[in-house]
Each structure stands twice: as C-alpha cells, then as structure tokens.
N, C-alpha and C positions, 0 to 999 in steps of 0.2 A: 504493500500500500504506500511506504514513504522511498520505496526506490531502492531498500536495501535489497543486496541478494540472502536467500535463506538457502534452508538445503533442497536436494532433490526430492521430488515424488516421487508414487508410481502414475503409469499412464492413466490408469482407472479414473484415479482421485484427479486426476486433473481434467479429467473429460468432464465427470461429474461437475466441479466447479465451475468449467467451462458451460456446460448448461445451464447449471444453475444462476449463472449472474454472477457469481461471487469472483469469480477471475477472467481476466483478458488474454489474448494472446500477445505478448509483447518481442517474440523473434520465433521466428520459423526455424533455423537452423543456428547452431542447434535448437528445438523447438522449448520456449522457455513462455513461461504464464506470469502474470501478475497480480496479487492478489488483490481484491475493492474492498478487505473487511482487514480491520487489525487481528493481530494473533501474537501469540506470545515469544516468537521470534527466538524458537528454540535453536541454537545450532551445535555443530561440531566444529573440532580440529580439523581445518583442511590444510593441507601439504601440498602446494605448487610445485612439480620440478619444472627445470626449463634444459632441453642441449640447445644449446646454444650454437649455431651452427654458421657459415658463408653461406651459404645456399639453403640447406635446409634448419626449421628448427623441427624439436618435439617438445611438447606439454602433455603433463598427467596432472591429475590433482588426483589425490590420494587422501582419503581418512585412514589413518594409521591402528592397527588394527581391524579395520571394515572392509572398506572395498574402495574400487576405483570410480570415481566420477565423472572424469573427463579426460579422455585421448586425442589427443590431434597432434598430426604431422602438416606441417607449413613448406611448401616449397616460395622461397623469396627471388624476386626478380632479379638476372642476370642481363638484363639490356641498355643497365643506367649507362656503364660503359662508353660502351659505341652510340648510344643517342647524346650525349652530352660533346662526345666529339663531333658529329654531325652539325650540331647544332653551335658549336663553335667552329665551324667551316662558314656558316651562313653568316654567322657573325662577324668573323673579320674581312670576308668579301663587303659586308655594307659598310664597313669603317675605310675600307680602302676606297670606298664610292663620297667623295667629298660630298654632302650634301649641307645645306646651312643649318638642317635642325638636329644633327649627330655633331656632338662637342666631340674632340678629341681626348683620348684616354692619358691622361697621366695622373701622377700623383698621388694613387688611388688604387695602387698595387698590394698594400700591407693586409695582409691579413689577421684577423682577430683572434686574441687566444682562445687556446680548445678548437680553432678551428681542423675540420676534418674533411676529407677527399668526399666530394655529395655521394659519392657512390657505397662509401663507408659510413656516412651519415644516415644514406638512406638505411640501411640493411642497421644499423644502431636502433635509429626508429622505431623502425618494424619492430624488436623483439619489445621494444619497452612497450608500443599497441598493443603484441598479440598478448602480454599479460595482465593490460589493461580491460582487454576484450573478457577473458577470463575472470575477472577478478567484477565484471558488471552480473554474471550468473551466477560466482557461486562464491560463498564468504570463506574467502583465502585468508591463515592466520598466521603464514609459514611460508618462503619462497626462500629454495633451493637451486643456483645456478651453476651452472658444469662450463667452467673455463681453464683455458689451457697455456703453457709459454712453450713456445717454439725455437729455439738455436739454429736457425733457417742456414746457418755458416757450417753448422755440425749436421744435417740434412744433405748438404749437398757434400759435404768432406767428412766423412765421420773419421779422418784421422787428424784432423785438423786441434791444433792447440796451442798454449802457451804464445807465441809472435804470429803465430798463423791465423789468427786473429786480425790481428793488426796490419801483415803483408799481404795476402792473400794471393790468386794467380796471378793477376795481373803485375805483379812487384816486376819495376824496371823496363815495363812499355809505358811509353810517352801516353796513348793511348786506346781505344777499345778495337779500332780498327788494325793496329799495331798486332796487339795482343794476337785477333782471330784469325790474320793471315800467320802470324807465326806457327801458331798453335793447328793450324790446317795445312802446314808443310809450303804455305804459297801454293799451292793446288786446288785445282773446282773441284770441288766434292761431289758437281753432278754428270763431269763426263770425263772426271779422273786425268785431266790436260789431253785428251785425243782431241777438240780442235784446236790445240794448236795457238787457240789467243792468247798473247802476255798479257794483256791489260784484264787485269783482278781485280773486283769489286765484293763487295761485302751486303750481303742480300737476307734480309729477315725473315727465318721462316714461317712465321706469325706475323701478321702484319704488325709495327711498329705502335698502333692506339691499342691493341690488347695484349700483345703480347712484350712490349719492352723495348729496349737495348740492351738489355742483358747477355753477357757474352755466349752464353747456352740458348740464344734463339738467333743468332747469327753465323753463320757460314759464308766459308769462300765459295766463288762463283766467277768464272769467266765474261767477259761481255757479250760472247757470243750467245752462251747460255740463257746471262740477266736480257737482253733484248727482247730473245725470243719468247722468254716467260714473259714479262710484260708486254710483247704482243699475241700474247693467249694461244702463240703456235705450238710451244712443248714446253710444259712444265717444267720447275724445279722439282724434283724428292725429295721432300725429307719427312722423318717424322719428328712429330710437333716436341718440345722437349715439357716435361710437367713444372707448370709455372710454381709460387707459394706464396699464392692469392688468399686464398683461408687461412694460410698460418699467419701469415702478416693482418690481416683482418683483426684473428684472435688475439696476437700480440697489443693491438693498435688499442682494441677497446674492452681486454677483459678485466681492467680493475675500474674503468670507468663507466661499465654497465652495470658492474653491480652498486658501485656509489648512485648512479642516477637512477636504481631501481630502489634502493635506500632512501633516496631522498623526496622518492614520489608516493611509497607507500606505508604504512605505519607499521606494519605485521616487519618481524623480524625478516631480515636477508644475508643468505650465506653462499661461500660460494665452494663448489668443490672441486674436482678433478678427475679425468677420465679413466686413470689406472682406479680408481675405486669404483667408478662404476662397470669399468671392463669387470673386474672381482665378481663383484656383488650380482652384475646379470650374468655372467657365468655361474656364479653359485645357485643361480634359482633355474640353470637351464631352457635360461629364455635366448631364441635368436637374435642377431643385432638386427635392429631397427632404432630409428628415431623415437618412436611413442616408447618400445621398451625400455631404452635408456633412460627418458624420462620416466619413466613408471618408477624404475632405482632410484632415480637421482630423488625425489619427492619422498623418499625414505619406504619402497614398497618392498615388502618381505612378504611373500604366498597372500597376501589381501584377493580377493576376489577382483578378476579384471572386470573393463568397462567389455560388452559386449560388441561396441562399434565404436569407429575408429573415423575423426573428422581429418580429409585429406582436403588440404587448402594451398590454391596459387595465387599467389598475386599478378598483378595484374595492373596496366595503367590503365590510367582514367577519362586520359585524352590523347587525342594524336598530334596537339598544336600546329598542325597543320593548316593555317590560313588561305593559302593560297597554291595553285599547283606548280610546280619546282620548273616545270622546261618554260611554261608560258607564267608569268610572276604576274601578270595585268589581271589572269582571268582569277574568281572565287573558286576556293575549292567547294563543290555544290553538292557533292555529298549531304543527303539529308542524317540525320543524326538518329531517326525514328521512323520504321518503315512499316506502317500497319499498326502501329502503337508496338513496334517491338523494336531493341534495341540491342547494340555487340556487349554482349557478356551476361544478357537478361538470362536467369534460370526459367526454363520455362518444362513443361511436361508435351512429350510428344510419345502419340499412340498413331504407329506406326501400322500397314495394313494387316493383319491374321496376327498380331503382336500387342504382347499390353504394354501399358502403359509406361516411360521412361523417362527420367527426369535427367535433363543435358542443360547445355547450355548455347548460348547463340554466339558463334565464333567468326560467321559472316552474314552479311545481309545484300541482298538487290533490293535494286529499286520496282522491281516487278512484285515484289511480295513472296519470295523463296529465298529460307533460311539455309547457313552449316552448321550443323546442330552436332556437338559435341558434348564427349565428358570430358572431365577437370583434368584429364594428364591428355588430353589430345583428341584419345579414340574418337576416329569418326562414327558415330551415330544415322546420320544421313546429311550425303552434301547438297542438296537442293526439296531441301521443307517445303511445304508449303505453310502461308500463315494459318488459314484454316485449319490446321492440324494441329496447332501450339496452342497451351492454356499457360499463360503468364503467373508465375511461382511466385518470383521476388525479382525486382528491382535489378538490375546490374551496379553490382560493387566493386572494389579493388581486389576484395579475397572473394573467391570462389571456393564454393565447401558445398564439397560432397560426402556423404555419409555411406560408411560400408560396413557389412560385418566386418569383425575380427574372428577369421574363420580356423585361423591358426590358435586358440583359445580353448583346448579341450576341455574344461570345466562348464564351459557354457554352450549350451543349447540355440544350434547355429538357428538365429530369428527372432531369439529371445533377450528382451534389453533387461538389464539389471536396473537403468533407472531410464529417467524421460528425454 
C-alpha cells in the first residue's frame, strides 16, 4: 500500500486478491501485485548476491535457511564501443565544417574526477539499476558482491617478476612499430616474404577502435599484402589475439561499486571473491552459471531453488539517428510505431496449428509485418503479421524472459515455488 516491497506469495493468494479488489497488478515481469489494504508488513532476511560481470551479470536473492526468490541472468550491452566511435567520426567531420554557430573546441579538455570511459560507466550503471530493480520487489537486508583483481602483466607472462614489471617486452624499442617488426623477424606473417615487397607495414588485426595498439593485435605485413586487404581482394589471416577487457573492467570499478552500492543503500554491503565461490558451488554440485554463482555468493547452502530463471538483454532505446547518413538534407522517416507496435515491444504471437508464444518485436515494416523474436535472438517468425500480435508490455531497455530452470531436480518442471 505505501510502496514498500514485502515478501513473496503464492499465485493463488494473489489471484484471489487480485479479484477481490484488494491488490493491483503493478509489473508483469517478473509479475508482482500491490496491495490497496494495510497489513502488518511481516518480512524476512533476504540475501542479494550479485556476479558481477563485463558482459554478463547474475542475481539471486536468497532467504537463508528457506529458499530462493529470485534468479536472473543479465546479459549487458557490448555496442557502447563502436557507437560512441561512430559517433565521434560524425562529430569531428562537422567541427572541420567551419560553420558560425559551432564555436571551436579548446580549453575544455580536463576531465572531472572519478571520471570513467562511458563504456565502463555504462556497464557500472547497469549493475547499480539491476539491484535497484530488485530491491523495488523484494525487501533486500543483505547485498553480497563477487569482485575480483586481475595482474593483467602476470596473464599475459606468468613468469614475469621483480623488474619485469617495470621493463616489460618492449624495453629498448624507440617504439611499438619498432618492437612488432623486430619481434616478427621483418617478415609478413601472411605470405611469409614470397612477394617479394620490402616495404613492411604494421596492420591491426582487430580493427584499431576495438581492438587497440596493443603489440599482440598487430602484425607484420607487406604492402602488397596490406593493399590488397584493404581492397577486399584477399584477406589478411590471422587469428584474433584475446583482448583483457573484463579484467580491466573488474580492476577499474571493483572497490568503487561496492562503495557506490554502500552509499545508495542502507542494508549492509560486502564484497567477496571468486575462488570462494568457485569452492562453495563446487561443494553443493551445482554447474557454472551466472544465476548459480549468485545463488552462493547471496550465502545459498541446499535452500530450495527458484523454479524459473529471469534471462534479460539490454538493449538501446534509441537509434539517434536524425537524418539518413548518404543524403544528410533528407529526415530519417522511419515511423517509430507501426500499427501501434513498436522494436522491442513484448508482444504474444499465436502462430498457425501453434499456441500461443510470447517474443518480442526485433523489426518492423511499414506495411504492418513484424520479426518477432526471443530474448537471445531465436527467430520466432520473420514477417508477422500485426493481426497476429497481442501487445504484453511496453518496449524497455531490458528485455526479460522467463524460463524454467529445468536443470533443478528438486522441482517439479512447471511448478513455481513463489509468484
């Protein structure tokens, strides 16, 4: 009634109230009620864990001793990246366009403390939301966070020490280009000198906005070679080298996620570490996942699991896209709403000799025919029709779909332990 969260029902009790007047529906997904009448606002000990993750996270909330209450795996956006270079391509093409009402950039370089890479910001965000989001359902007393330090210099050299530290390979090349033809004999690496060109150049095998300068994503290359890869006649080989994007991630924000989940919530915060939870889920025999990590990390020992498992993508919320990129004069005319349905709207489509299947809208025409997916991609069906779709919810940033947890031998596959 005052907006606090309380604990879980069963479905029963909440249909009933739901008839009766006495509560509202207040979220579909997970599906949660609100009650119109005071009550005594009995609760428990809930235990939030959080993995904390680059990519993905997991969340459990756990009553200690009981059972579990809530499961969900987050997969987090991976495209801040390359849109934010994109988008600074557009941007210093118009600064080079003298116009009278673009002032010129100086002075205005300094960046503010704490400041962080928007991409690292973003994905910070996120985990503080998704425990926000949890923390609007269910009355969290306890938030358990799994962070890690990484030696990113002992990752790539594990015999690295003492000055090695301090020199590292490069000790005595002027610089990186120096280094990678030394270190590649002066030879292409991709037709091993059989044309015949001297002139060696130094070619990223990962393009340069995602993957670096890093001397492990550059290789030697001949010109003859580099030409003809960037005129899309014959490829460079190589294979891609594994970047340490997550672990830098981890390093960057794991003491100052947990201070800013401290200083946002009142319930206690701690933080632990992955060899205890490697331990602890190995002790109870559960496979790695993200929800079961968190299921440990929130302090779960044999408690009764949740019977279904909320899997969530994020997702942007717009294309900022103004205008179309080859002709800049014309609008982009894209309507936003086609039949009153929208990209990303949950919608339920009953398919012909098939029941009924809850997807979501991944493309739209202007003729009124949907691509109608689920949350990790699977195509559903690529040309809907609107007549076919009954509109769920709203299009969000997270998309959440709800599955058993079919790997859960205690429970009765169909069967929820709470609502």
């Amino acid at each position: 009634m005052r907006g606090e969260p309380l604990m879980p029902t069963a479905p029963r009790k909440a249909r009933v109230l739901l008839v009766s007047g006495r509560a509202k529906v207040a979220k579909r997904t997970p599906f949660t009620v609100q009650l119109l009448y005071p009550t005594g606002e009995t609760k428990q000990p809930v235990s939030l864990g959080v993995d904390a993750g680059y990519s993905k996270v997991g969340l459990s909330a756990v009553v200690p001793g009981g059972q579990e209450l809530f499961s969900a795996e987050v997969e987090l956006r991976s495209d801040i990246v390359k849109l934010i270079s994109c988008r600074r391509t557009y941007r210093r093409a118009r600064r080079g366009r003298k116009t009278w009402h673009r002032k010129p950039r100086f002075l205005n370089r300094k960046k503010p403390e704490g400041w962080l890479a928007p991409s690292i910001q973003h994905k910070q965000g996120s985990h503080l939301k998704l425990v926000r989001e949890v923390k609007k359902i269910l009355p969290v007393s306890k938030i358990t966070v799994e962070v890690a330090s990484f030696d990113i210099q002992k990752l790539q050299n594990p015999d690295v020490s003492g000055k090695g530290y301090q020199e590292g390979p490069r000790k005595d090349f002027e610089n990186v280009r120096e280094y990678v033809l030394f270190r590649d004999n002066h030879t292409c690496r991709n037709c091993k000198g059989k044309s015949g060109d001297p002139v060696l150049q130094v070619h990223h095998v990962v393009s340069r906005q995602t993957g670096g300068n890093r001397p492990e994503n550059l290789m030697t290359v001949c010109k003859t070679c580099h030409d003809s890869h960037n005129r899309r006649e014959t490829p460079i080989t190589a294979k891609p080298v594994k970047g340490f994007r997550p672990e830098a991630f981890m390093n960057t924000v794991r003491r100052r996620l947990v201070s800013l989940l401290g200083e946002e919530n009142v319930c206690p915060v701690s933080a632990t570490f992955g060899y205890i939870t490697k331990s602890n889920r190995i002790a109870l025999s559960l496979p790695k996942s993200h929800a079961n990590d968190a299921f440990v990390i929130a302090g779960g020992n044999g408690e009764e699991r949740a019977s279904d498992t909320f899997f969530s993508k994020q997702v942007r919320s717009n294309n900022r896209k103004l205008f179309k990129g080859v002709r800049s004069h014309l609008k982009n005319t894209a309507p936003r709403f086609v039949q009153g349905f929208q990209r990303y709207d949950k919608v339920l489509y009953a398919p012909d000799g098939n029941g009924p299947e809850e997807c979501f809208i991944f493309g739209r025409r202007s003729s009124g025919y949907f691509d109608v997916r689920k949350v990790d991609g699977t195509k559903v069906h690529s040309s809907a029709a609107a007549d076919g779709l009954v509109l769920l919810e709203s299009a969000k940033t997270l998309l959440t779909e709800r599955r058993t947890a079919a790997f859960l031998p205690h429970l009765t596959e169909g069967v929820s332990s709470r609502l």
